[in-house]
C-alpha positions as a LaTeX table, in Angstrom:
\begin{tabular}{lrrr}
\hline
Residue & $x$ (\AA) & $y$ (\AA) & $z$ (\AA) \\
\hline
Unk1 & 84.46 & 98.60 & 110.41 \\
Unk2 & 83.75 & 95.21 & 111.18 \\
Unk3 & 80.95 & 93.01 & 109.71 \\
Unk4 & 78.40 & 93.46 & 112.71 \\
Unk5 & 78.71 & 97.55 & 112.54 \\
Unk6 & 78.11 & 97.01 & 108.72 \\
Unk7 & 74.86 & 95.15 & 109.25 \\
Unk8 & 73.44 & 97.81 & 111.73 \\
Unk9 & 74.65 & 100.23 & 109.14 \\
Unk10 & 72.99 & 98.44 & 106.19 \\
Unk11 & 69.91 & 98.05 & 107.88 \\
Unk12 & 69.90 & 102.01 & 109.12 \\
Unk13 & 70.31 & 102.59 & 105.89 \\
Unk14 & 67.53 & 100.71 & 104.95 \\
Unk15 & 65.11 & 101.86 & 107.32 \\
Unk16 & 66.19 & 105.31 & 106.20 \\
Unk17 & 65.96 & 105.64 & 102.66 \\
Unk18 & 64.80 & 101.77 & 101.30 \\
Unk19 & 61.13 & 101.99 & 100.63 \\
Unk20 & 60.11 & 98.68 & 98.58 \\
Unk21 & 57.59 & 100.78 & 96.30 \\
Unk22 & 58.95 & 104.28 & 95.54 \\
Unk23 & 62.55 & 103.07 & 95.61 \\
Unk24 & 63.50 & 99.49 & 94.77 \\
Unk25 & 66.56 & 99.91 & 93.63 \\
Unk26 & 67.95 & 101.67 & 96.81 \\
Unk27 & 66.10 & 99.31 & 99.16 \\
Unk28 & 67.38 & 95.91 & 97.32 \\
Unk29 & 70.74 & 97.60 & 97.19 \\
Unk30 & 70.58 & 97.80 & 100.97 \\
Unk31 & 68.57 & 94.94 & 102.00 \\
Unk32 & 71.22 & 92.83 & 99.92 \\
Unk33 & 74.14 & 94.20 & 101.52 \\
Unk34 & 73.11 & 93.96 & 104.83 \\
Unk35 & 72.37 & 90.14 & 104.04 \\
Unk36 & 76.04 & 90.21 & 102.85 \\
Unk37 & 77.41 & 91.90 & 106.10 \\
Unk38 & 74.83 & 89.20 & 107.94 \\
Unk39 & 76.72 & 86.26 & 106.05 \\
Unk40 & 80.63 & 87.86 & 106.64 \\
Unk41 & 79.35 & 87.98 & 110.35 \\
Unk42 & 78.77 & 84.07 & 110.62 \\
Unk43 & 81.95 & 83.07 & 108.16 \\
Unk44 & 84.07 & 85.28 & 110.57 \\
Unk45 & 82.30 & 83.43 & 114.29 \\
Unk46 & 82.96 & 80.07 & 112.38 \\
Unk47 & 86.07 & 80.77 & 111.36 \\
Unk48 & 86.87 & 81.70 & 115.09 \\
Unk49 & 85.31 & 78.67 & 116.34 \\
Unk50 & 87.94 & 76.57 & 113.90 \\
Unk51 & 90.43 & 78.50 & 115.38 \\
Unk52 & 89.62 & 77.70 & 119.07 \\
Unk53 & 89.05 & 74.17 & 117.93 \\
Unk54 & 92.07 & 74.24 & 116.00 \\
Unk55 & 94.50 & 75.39 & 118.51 \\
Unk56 & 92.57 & 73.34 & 121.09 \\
Unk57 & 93.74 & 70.27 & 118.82 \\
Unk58 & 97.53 & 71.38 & 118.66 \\
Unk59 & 97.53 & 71.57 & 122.57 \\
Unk60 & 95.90 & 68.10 & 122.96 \\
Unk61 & 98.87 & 66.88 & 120.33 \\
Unk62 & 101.79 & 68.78 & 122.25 \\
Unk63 & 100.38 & 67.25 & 125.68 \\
Unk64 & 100.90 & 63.78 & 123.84 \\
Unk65 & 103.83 & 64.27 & 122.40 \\
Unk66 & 105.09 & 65.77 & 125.22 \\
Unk67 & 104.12 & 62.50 & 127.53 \\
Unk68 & 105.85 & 59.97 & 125.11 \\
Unk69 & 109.24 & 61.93 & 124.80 \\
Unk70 & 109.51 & 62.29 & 128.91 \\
Unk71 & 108.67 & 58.58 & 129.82 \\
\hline
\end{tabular}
């Protein structure tokens, strides 16, 4: 399960079975760990976006390296 599925999970969940007054417990428990999935989602787009950048970055080195070894 990946962390966007967990979020729509969490917050089913929530919706479901976390009322704020009758049941805090189960509704903080729920709330909080769709917050969690909701933070694991933007670690994991950043962490693609440093990938893209860093592989964009490698490229742009080869490319040069490539240039000053052929000349």
């Amino acid at each position: 399960m990946n962390s966007k599925m967990a979020r729509i999970c969490f917050y089913g969940n929530l919706k479901l079975i976390g009322n704020r007054e009758t049941d805090p417990e189960k509704y903080n428990l729920y709330f909080g760990l769709a917050k969690l999935a909701e933070a694991v989602s933007d670690v994991d787009c950043r962490v693609q976006l440093l990938s893209q950048e860093v592989n964009a970055l490698r490229s742009l080195n080869e490319n040069t390296d490539s240039s000053k070894g052929g000349g």
